[in-house]
PDB file of N, CA, C and O in Angstrom:
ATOM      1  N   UNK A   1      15.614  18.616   6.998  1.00  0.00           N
ATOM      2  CA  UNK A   1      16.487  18.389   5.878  1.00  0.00           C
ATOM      3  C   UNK A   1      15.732  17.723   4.721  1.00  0.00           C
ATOM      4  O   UNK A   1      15.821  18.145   3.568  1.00  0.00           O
ATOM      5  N   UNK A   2      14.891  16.533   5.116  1.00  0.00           N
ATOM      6  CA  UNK A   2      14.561  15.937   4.193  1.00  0.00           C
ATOM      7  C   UNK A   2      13.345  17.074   3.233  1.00  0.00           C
ATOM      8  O   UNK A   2      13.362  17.258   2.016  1.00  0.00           O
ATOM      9  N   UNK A   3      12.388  17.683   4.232  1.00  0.00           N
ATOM     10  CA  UNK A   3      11.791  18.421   3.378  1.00  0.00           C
ATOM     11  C   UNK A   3      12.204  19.577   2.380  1.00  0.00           C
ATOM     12  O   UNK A   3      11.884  19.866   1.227  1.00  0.00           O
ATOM     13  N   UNK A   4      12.999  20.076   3.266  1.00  0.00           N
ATOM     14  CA  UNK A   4      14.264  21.024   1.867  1.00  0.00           C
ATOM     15  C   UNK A   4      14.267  20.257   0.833  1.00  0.00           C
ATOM     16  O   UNK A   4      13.707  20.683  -0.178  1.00  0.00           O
ATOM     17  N   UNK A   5      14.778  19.175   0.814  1.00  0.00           N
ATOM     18  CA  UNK A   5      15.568  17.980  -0.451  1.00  0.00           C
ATOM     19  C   UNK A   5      14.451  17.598  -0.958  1.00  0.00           C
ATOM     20  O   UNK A   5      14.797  16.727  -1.757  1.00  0.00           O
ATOM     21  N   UNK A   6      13.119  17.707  -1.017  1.00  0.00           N
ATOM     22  CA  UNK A   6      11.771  17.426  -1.353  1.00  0.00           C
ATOM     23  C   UNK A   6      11.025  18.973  -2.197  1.00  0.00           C
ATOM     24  O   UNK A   6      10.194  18.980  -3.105  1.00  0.00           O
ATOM     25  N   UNK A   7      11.522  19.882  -1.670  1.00  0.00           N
ATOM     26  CA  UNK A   7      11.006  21.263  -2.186  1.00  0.00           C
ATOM     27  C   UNK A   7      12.022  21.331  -3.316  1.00  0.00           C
ATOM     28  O   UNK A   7      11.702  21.788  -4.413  1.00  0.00           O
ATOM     29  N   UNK A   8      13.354  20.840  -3.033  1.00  0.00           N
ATOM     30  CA  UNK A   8      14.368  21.250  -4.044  1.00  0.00           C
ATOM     31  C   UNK A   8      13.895  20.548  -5.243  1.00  0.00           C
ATOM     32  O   UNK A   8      13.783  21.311  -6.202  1.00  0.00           O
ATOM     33  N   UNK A   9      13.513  19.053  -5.535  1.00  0.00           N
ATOM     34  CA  UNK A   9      13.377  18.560  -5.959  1.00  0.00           C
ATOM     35  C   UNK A   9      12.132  18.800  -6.883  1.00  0.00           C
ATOM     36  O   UNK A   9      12.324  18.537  -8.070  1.00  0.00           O
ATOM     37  N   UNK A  10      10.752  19.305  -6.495  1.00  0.00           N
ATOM     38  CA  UNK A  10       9.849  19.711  -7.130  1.00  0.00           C
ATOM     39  C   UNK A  10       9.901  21.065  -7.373  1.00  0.00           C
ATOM     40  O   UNK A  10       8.866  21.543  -7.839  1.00  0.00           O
ATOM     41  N   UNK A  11      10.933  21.899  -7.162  1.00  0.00           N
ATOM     42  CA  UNK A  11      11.496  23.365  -7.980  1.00  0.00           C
ATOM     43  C   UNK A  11      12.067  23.175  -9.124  1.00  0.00           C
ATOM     44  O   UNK A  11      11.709  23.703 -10.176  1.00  0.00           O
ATOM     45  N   UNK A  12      13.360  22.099  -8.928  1.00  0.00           N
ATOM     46  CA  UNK A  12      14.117  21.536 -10.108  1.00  0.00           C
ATOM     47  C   UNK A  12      13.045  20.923 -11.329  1.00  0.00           C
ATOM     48  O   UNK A  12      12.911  21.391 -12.460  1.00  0.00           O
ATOM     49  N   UNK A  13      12.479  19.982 -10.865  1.00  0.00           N
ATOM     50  CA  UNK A  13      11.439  19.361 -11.527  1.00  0.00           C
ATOM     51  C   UNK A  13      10.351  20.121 -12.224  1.00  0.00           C
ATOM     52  O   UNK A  13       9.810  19.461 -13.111  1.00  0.00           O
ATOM     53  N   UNK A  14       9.914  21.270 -12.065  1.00  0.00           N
ATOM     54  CA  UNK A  14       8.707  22.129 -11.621  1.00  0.00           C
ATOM     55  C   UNK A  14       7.292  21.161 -11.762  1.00  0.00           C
ATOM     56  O   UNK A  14       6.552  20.987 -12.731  1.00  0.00           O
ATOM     57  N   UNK A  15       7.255  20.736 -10.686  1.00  0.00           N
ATOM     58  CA  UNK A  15       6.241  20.305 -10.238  1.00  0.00           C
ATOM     59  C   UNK A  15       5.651  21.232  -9.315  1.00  0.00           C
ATOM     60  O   UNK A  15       6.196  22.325  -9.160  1.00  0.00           O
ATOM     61  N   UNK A  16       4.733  20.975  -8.758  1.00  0.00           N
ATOM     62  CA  UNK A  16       3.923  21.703  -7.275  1.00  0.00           C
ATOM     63  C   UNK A  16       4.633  21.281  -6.140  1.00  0.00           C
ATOM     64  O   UNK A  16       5.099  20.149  -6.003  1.00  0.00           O
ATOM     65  N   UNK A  17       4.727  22.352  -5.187  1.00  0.00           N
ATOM     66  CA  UNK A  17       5.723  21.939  -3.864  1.00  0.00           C
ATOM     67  C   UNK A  17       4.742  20.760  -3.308  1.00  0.00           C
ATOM     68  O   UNK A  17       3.626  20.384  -3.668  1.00  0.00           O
ATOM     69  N   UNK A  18       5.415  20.439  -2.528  1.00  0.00           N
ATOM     70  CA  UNK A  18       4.756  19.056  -1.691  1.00  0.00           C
ATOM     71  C   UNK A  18       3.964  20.065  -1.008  1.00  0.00           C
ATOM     72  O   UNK A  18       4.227  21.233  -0.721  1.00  0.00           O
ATOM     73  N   UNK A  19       2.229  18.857  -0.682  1.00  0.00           N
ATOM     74  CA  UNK A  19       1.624  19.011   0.295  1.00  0.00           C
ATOM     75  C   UNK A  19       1.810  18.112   1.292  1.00  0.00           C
ATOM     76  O   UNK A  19       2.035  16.923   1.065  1.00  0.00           O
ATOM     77  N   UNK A  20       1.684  18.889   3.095  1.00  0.00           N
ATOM     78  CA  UNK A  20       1.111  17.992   4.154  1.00  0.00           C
ATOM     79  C   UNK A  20       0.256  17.724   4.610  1.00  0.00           C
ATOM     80  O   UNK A  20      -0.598  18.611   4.615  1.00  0.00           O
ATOM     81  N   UNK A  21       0.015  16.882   5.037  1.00  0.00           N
ATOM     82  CA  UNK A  21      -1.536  16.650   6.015  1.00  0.00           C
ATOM     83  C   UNK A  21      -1.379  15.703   7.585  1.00  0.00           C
ATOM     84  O   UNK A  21      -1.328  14.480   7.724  1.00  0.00           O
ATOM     85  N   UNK A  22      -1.333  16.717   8.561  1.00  0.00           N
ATOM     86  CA  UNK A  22      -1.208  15.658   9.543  1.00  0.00           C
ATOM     87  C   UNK A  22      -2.006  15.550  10.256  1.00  0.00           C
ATOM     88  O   UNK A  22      -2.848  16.442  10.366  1.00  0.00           O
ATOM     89  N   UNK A  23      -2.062  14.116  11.218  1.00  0.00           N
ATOM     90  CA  UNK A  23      -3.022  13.418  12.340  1.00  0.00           C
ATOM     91  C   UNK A  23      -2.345  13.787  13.400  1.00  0.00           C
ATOM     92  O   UNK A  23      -1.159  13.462  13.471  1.00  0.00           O
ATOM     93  N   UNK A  24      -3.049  14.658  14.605  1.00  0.00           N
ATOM     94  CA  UNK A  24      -2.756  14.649  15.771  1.00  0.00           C
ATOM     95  C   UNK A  24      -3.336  13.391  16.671  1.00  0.00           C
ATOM     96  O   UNK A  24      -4.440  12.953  16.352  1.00  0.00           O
ATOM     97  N   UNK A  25      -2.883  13.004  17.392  1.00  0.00           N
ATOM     98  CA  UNK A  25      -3.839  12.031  18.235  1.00  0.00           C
ATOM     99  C   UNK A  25      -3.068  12.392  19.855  1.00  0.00           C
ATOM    100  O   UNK A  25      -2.017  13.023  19.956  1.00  0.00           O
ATOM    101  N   UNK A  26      -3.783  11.888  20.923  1.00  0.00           N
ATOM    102  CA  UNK A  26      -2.894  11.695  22.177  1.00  0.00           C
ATOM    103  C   UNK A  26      -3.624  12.690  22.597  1.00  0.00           C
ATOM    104  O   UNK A  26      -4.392  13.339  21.887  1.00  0.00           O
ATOM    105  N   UNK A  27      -3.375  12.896  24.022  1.00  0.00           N
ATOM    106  CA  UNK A  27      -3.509  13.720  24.963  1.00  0.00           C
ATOM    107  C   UNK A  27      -2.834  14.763  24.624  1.00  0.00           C
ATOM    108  O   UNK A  27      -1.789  14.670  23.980  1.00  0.00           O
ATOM    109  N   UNK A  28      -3.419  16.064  25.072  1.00  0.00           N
ATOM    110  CA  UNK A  28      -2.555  17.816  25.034  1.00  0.00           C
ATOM    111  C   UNK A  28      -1.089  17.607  25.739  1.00  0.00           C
ATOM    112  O   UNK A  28       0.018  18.008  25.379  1.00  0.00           O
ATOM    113  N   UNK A  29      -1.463  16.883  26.800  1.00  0.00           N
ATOM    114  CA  UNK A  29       0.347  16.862  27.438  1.00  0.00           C
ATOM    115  C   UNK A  29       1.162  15.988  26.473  1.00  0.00           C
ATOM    116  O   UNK A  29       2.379  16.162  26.539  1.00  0.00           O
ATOM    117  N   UNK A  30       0.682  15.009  25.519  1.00  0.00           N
ATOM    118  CA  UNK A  30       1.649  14.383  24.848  1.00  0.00           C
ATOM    119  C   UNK A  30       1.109  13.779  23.642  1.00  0.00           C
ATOM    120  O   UNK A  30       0.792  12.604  23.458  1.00  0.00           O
ATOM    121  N   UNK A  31       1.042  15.035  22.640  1.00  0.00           N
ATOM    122  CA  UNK A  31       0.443  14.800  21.524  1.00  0.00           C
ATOM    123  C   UNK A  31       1.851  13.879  20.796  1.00  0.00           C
ATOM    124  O   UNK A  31       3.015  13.698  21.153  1.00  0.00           O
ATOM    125  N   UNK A  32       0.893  13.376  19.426  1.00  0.00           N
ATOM    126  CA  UNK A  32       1.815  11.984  18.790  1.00  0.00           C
ATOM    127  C   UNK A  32       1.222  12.359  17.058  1.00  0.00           C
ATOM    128  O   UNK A  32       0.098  12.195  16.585  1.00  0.00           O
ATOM    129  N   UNK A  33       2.277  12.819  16.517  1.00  0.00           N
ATOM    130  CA  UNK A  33       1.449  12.970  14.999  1.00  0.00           C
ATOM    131  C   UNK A  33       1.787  11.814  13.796  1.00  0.00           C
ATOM    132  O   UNK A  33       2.708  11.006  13.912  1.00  0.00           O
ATOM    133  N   UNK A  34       1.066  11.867  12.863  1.00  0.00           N
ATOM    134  CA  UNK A  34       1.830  11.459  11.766  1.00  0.00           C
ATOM    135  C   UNK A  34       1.014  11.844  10.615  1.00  0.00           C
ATOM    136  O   UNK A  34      -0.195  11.651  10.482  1.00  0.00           O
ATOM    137  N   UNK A  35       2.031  12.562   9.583  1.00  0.00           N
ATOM    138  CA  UNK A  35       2.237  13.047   8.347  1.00  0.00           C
ATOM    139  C   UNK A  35       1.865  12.310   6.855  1.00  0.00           C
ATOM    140  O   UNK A  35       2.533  11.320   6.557  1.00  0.00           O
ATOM    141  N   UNK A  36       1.220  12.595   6.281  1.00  0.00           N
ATOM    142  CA  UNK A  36       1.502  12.025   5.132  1.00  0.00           C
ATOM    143  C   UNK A  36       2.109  13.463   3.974  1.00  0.00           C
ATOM    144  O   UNK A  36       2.476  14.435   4.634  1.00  0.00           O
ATOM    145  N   UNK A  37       2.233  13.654   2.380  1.00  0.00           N
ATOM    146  CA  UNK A  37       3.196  14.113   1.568  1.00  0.00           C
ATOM    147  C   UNK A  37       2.384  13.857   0.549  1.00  0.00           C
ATOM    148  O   UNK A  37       2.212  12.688   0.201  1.00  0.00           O
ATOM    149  N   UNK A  38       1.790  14.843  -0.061  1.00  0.00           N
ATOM    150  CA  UNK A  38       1.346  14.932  -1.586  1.00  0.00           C
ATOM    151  C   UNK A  38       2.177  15.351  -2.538  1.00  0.00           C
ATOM    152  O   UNK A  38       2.074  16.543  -2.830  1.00  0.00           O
ATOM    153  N   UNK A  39       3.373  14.398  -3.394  1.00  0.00           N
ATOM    154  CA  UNK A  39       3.838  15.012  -3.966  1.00  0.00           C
ATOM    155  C   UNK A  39       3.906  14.301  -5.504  1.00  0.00           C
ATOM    156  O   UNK A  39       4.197  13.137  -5.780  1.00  0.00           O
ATOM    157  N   UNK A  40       3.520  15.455  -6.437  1.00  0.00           N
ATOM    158  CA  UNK A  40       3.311  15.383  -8.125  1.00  0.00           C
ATOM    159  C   UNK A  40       2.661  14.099  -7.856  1.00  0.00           C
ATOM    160  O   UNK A  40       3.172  13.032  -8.197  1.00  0.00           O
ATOM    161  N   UNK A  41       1.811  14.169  -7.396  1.00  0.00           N
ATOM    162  CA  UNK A  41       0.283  13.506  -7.745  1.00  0.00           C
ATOM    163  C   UNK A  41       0.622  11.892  -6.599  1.00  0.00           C
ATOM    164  O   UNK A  41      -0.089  10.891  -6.689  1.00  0.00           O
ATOM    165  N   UNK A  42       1.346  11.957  -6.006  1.00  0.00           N
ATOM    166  CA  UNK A  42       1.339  10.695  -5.680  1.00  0.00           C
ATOM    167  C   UNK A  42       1.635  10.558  -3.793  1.00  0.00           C
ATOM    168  O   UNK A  42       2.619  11.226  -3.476  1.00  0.00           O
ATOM    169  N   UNK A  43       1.050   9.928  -2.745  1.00  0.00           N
ATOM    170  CA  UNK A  43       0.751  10.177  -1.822  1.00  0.00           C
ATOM    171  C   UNK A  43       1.411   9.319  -1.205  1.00  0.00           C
ATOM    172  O   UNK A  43       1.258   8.119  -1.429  1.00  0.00           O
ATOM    173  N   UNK A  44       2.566   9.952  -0.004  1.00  0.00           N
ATOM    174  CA  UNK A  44       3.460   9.279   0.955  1.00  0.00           C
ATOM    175  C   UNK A  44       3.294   9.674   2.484  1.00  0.00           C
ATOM    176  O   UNK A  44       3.012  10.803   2.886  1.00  0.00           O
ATOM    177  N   UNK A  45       3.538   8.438   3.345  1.00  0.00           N
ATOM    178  CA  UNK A  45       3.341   8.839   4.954  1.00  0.00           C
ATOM    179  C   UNK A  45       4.176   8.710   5.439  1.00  0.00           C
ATOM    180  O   UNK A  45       5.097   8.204   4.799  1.00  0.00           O
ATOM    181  N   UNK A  46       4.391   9.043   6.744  1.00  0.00           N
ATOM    182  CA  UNK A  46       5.380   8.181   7.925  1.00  0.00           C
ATOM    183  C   UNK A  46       5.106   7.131   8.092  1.00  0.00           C
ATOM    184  O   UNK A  46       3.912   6.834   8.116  1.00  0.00           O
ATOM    185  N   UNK A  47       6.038   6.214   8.261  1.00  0.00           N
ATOM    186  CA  UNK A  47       5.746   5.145   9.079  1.00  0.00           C
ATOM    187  C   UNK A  47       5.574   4.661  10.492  1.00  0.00           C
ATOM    188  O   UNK A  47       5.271   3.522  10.848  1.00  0.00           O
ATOM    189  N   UNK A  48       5.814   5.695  11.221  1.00  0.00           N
ATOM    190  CA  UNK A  48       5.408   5.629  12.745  1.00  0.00           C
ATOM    191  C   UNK A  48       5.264   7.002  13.139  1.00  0.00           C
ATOM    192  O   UNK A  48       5.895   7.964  12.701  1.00  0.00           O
ATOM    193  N   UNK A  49       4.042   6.983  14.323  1.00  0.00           N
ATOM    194  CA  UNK A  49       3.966   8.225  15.041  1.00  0.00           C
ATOM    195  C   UNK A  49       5.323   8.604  15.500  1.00  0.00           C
ATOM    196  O   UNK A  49       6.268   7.886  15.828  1.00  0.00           O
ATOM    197  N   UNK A  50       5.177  10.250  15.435  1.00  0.00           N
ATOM    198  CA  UNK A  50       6.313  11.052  16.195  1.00  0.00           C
ATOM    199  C   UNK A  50       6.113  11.911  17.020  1.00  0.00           C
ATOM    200  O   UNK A  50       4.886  11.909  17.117  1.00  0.00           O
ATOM    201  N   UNK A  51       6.522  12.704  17.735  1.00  0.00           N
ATOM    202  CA  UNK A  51       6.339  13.478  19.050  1.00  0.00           C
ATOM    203  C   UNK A  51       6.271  14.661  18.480  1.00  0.00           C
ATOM    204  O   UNK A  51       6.041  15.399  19.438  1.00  0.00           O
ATOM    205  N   UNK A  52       6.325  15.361  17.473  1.00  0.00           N
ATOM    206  CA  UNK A  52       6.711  16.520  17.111  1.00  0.00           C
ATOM    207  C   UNK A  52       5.847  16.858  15.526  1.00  0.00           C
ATOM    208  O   UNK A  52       5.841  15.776  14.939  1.00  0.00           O
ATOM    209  N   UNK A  53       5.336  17.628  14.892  1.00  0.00           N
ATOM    210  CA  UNK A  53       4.597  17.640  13.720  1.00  0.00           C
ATOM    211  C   UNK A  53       5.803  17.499  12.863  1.00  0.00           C
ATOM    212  O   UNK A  53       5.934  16.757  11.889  1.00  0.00           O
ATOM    213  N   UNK A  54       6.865  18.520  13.498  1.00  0.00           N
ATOM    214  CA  UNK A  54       8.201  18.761  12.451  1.00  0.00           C
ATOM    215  C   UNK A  54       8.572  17.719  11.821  1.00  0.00           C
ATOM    216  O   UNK A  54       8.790  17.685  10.610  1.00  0.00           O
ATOM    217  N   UNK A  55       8.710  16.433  12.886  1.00  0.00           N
ATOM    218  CA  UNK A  55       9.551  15.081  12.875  1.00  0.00           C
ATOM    219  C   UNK A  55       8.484  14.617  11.742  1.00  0.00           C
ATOM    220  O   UNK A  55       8.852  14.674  10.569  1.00  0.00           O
ATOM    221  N   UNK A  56       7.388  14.234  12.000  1.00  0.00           N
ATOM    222  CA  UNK A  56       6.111  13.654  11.232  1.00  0.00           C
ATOM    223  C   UNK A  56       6.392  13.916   9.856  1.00  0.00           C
ATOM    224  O   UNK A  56       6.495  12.934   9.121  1.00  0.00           O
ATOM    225  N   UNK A  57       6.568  15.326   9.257  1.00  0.00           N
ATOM    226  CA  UNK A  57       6.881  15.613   8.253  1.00  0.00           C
ATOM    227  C   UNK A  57       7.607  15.586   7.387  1.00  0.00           C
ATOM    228  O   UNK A  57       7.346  15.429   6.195  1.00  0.00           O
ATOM    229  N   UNK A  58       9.011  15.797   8.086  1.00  0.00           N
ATOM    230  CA  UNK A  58      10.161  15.422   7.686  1.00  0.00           C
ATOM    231  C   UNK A  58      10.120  14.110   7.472  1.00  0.00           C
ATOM    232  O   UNK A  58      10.287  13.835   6.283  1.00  0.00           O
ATOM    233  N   UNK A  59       9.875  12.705   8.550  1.00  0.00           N
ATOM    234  CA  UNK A  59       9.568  11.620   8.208  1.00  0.00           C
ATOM    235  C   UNK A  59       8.977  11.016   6.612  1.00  0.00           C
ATOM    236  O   UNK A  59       9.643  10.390   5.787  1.00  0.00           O
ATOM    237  N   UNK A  60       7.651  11.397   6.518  1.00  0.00           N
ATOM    238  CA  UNK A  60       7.449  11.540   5.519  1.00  0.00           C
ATOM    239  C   UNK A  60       7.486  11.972   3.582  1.00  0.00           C
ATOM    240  O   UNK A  60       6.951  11.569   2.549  1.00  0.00           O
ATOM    241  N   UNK A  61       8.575  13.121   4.053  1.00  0.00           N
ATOM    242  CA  UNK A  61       9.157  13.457   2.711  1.00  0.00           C
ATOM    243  C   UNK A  61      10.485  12.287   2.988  1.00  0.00           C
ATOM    244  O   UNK A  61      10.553  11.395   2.143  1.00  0.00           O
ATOM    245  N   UNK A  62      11.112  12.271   3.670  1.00  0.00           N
ATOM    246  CA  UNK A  62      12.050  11.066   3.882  1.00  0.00           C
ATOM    247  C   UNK A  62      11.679   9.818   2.822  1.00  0.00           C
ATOM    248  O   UNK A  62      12.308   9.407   1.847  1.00  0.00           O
ATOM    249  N   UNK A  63      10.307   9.346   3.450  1.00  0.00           N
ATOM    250  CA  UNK A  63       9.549   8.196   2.431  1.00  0.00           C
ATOM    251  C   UNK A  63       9.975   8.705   1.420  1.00  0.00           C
ATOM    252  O   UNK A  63      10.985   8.334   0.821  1.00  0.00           O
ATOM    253  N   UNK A  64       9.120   9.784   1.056  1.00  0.00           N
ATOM    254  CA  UNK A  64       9.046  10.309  -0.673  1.00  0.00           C
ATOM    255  C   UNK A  64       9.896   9.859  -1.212  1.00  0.00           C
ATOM    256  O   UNK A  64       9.804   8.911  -1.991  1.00  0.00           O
ATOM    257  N   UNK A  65      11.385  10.723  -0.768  1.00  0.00           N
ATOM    258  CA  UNK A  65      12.613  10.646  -1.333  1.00  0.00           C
ATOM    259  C   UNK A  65      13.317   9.039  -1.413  1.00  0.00           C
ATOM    260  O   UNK A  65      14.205   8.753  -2.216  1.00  0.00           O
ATOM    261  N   UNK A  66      12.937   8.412  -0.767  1.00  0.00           N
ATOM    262  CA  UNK A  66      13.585   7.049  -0.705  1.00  0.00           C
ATOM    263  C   UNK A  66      12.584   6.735  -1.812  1.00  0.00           C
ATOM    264  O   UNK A  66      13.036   6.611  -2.950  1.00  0.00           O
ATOM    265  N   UNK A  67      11.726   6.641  -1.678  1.00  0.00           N
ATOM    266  CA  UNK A  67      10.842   5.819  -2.776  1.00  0.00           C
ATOM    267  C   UNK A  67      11.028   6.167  -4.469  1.00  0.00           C
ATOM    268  O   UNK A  67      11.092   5.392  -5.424  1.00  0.00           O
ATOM    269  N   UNK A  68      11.098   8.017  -4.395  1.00  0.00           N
ATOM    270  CA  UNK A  68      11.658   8.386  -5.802  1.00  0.00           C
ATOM    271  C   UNK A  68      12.928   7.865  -5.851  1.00  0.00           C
ATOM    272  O   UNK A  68      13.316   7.818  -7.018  1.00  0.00           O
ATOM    273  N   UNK A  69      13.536   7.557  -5.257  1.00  0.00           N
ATOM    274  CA  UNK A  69      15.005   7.832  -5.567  1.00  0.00           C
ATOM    275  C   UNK A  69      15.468   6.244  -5.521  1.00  0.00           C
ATOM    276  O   UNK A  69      16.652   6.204  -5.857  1.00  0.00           O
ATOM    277  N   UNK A  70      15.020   5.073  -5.260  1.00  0.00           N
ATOM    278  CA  UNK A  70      14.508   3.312  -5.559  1.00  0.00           C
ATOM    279  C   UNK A  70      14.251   3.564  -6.745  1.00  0.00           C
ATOM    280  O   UNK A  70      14.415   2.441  -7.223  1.00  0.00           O
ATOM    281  N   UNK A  71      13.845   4.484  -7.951  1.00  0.00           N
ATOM    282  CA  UNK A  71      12.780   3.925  -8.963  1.00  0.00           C
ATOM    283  C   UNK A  71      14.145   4.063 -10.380  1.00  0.00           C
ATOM    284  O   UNK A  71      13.875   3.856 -11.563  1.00  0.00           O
ATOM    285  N   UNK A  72      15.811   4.519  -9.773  1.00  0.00           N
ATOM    286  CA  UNK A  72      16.385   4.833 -10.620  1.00  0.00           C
ATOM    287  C   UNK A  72      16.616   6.175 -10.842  1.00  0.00           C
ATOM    288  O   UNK A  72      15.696   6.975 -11.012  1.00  0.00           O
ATOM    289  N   UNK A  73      18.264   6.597 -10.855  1.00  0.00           N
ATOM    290  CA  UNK A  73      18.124   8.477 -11.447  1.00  0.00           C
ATOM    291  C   UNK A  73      17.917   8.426 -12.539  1.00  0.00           C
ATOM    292  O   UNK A  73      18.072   9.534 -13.052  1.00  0.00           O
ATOM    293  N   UNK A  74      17.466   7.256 -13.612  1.00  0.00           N
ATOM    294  CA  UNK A  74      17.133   7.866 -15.017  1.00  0.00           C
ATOM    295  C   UNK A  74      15.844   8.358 -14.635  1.00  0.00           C
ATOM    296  O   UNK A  74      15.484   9.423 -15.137  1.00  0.00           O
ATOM    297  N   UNK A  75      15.084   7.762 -13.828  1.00  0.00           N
ATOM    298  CA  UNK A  75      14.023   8.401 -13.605  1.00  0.00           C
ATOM    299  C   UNK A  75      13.545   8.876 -12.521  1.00  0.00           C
ATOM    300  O   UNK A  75      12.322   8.787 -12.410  1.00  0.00           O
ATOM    301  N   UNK A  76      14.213   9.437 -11.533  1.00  0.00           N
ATOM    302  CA  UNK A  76      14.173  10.179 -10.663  1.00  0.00           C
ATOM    303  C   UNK A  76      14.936  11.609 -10.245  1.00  0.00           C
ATOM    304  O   UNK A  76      15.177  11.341  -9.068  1.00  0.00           O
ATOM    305  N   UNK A  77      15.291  12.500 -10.380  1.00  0.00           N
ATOM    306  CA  UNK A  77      16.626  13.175  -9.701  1.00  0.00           C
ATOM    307  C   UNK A  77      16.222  13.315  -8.456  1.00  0.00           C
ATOM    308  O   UNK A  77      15.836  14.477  -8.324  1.00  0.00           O
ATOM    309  N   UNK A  78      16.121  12.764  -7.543  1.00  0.00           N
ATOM    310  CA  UNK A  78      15.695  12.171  -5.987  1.00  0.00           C
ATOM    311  C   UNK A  78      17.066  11.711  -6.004  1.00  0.00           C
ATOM    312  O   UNK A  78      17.954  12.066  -5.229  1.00  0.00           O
ATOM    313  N   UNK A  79      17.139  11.039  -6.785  1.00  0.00           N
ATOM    314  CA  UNK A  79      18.848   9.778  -6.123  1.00  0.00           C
ATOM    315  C   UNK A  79      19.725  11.203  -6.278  1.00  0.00           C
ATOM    316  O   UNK A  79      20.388  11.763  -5.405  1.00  0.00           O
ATOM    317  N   UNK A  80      19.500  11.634  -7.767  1.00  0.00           N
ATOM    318  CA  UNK A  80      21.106  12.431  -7.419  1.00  0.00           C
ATOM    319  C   UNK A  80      20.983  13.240  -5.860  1.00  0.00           C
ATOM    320  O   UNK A  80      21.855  13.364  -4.999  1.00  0.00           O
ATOM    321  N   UNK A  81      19.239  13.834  -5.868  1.00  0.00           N
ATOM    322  CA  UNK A  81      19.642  15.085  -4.378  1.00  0.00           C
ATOM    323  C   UNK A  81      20.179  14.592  -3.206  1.00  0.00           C
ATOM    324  O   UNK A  81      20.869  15.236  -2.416  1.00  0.00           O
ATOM    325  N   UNK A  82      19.683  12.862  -3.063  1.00  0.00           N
ATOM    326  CA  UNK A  82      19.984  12.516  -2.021  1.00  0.00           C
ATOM    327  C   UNK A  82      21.483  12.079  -1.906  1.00  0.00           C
ATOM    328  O   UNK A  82      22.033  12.403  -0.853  1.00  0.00           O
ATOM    329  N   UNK A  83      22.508  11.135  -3.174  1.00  0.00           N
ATOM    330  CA  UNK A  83      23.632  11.168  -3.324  1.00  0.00           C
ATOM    331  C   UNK A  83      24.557  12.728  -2.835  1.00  0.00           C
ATOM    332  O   UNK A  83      25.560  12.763  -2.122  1.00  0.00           O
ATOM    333  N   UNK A  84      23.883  13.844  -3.438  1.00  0.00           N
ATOM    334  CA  UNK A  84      24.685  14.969  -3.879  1.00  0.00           C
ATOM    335  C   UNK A  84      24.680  15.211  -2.149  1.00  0.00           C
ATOM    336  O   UNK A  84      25.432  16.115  -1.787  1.00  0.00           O
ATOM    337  N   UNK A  85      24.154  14.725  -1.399  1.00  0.00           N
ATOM    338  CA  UNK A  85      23.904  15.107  -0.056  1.00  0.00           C
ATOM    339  C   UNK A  85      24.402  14.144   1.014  1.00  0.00           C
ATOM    340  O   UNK A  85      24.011  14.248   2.177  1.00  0.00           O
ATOM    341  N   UNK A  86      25.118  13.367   0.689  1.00  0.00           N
ATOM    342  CA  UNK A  86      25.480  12.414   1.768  1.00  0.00           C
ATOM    343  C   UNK A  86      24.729  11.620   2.023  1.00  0.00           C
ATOM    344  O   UNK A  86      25.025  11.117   3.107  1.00  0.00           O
ATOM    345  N   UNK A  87      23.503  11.024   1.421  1.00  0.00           N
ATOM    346  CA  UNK A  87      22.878  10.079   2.031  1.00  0.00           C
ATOM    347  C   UNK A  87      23.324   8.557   1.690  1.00  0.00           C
ATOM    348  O   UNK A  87      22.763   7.611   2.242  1.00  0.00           O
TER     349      UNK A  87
END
């Protein structure tokens, strides 16, 4: 979800879609990732490993969006996507 609301956001915006980059670590039976989020020039992570790359990622645009969307909708439309969405 959160990465949808992160793509929507740099379509609306036209910025560049977000980039990922993730860390695998752990053993093959129980790998543990975490994500960070390149988005319009400015670089966000997870805050804790997750079991899943999906989770990692999503985690991470999560950050994004909380952090754009803290800075004010005059200067974000982060707050409205995330308002317009139940958060």
């Amino acid at each position: 979800m959160y990465k949808n609301q992160l793509q929507e956001l740099a379509q609306r915006s036209c910025f560049n879609l977000p980039s990922y980059t993730c860390i695998r670590e752990g053993p093959d039976h129980a790998p543990r990732f975490k994500a960070t989020v390149n988005f319009n020039g400015e670089t966000f992570e997870c805050p804790n490993y997750c079991t899943t790359l999906r989770q990692a990622e999503h985690s991470a645009a999560e950050v994004a969006l909380n952090a754009l969307a803290s800075r004010g909708p005059s200067n974000s439309m982060a707050a409205r996507i995330l308002v317009s969405n139940g958060k």
